[in-house]
Structure formats: structure tokens, C-alpha cells
N, C-alpha and C positions, 0 to 999 in steps of 0.2 A: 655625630660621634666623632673624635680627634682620630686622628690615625698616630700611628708611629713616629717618633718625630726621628729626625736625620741627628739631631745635636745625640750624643751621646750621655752631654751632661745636666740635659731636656731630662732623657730618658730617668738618671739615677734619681734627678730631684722627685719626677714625679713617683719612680719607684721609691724614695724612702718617705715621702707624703701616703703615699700608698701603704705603708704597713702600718703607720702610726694610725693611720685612721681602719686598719682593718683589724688592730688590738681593741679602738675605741668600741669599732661595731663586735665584735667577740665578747667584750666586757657591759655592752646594752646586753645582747643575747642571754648572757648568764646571769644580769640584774647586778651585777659587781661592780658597777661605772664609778670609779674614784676618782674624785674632782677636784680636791687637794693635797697638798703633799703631804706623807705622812712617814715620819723616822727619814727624814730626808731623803726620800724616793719621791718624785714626782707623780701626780695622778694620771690618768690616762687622759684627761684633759689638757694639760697642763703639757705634756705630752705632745699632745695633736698640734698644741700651737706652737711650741718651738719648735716641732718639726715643720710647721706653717711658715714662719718666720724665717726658718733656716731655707726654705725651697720658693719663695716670694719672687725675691728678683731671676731667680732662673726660670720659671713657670710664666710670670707677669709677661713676657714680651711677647708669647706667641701664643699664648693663654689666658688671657686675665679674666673672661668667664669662668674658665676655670676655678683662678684663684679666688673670684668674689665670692662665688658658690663654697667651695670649700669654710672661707671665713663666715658666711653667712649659719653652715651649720654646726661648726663648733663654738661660736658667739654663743647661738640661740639654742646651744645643748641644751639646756634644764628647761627653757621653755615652753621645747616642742616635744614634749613627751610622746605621744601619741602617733607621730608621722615623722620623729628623727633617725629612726634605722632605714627607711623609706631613702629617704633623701641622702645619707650615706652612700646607701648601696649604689645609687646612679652615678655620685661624686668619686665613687672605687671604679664602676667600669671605665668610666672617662679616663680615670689615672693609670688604667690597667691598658686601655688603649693604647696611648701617650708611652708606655713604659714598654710595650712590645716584648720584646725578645728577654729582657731584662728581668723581667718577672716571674718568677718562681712556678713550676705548675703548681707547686701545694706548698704554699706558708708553712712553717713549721708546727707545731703545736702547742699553745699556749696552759698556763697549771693556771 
């Protein structure tokens, strides 16, 4: 498990990788997973990855397990039906490690 990182801008990437993907897993939970955009709102996929994309080179250098892991399970979203909240929720402790101080006790609450 990653510790704390010292970079503070370590921290914010992996904290806002960390909410996109803890909207995704909220939105498995409740059977609502929107995977394309729709009325010009992006899906919670679609979502996951430019926030993936936006926190890559910050995360990649001192984490690229990390970042594989992550890419690996929103690629193979619709896949892995059966074991994709599974392999989230390890991919959030790790971020929520990483993210330390920075992370919220209790996310907000999503409609």
C-alpha cells in the first residue's frame, strides 16, 4: 500500500482521480453507470478517463502501478462486470493513500 506522498501536487492528482472513480463506483452501486455522453454531459466513464488523462504524468513517476491498474479498470469497464467494483475499491484505497490529508472524511453526496 503507497503512503502519503511529500509532492502536494502528487497528492491533488491522485485526490481528483480519486473522486472520478469513487462517482464511477457510486454509479456501479446504484446500476446507473453512464458510458456515454448524453445532452452534452459526459458519462461517468468518459469521466474517469479524462480525469485519468488529466492526473497521468503526475501520478506516472512515482506510481505507474498505479496508473496501469487504474487504466486497466476503466478500459475493461463493461467487460468485467462481475469483479469491476472489486478491483475499484482497491484502486480508491491506494489513491486515498497517496492522497492523505487531502481527502475528504466523507465525499459529498451524490443525486
Amino acid at each position: 500500500m503507497p503512503s502519503v506522498d511529500e509532492d502536494p501536487n502528487v497528492r491533488r492528482a491522485a485526490f481528483d482521480l480519486y473522486v472520478a472513480l469513487h462517482c464511477l463506483a457510486d454509479s456501479q452501486s446504484l446500476g446507473l453507470v453512464i458510458t456515454s455522453a448524453r445532452d452534452k454531459i459526459p458519462g461517468d466513464i468518459h469521466d474517469a478517463l479524462t480525469q485519468l488523462d488529466r492526473c497521468r504524468d503526475m501520478l506516472s513517476p512515482g506510481h505507474p502501478d498505479l496508473v496501469h491498474m487504474a487504466q486497466e479498470v476503466v478500459f475493461t469497464w463493461e467487460e468485467h462486470r462481475t469483479d469491476r467494483l472489486a478491483q475499484l475499491m482497491t484502486l480508491l484505497d491506494e489513491l486515498a493513500a497517496i492522497a492523505g490529508s487531502s481527502l475528504p472524511l466523507q465525499l459529498p453526496p451524490t443525486s
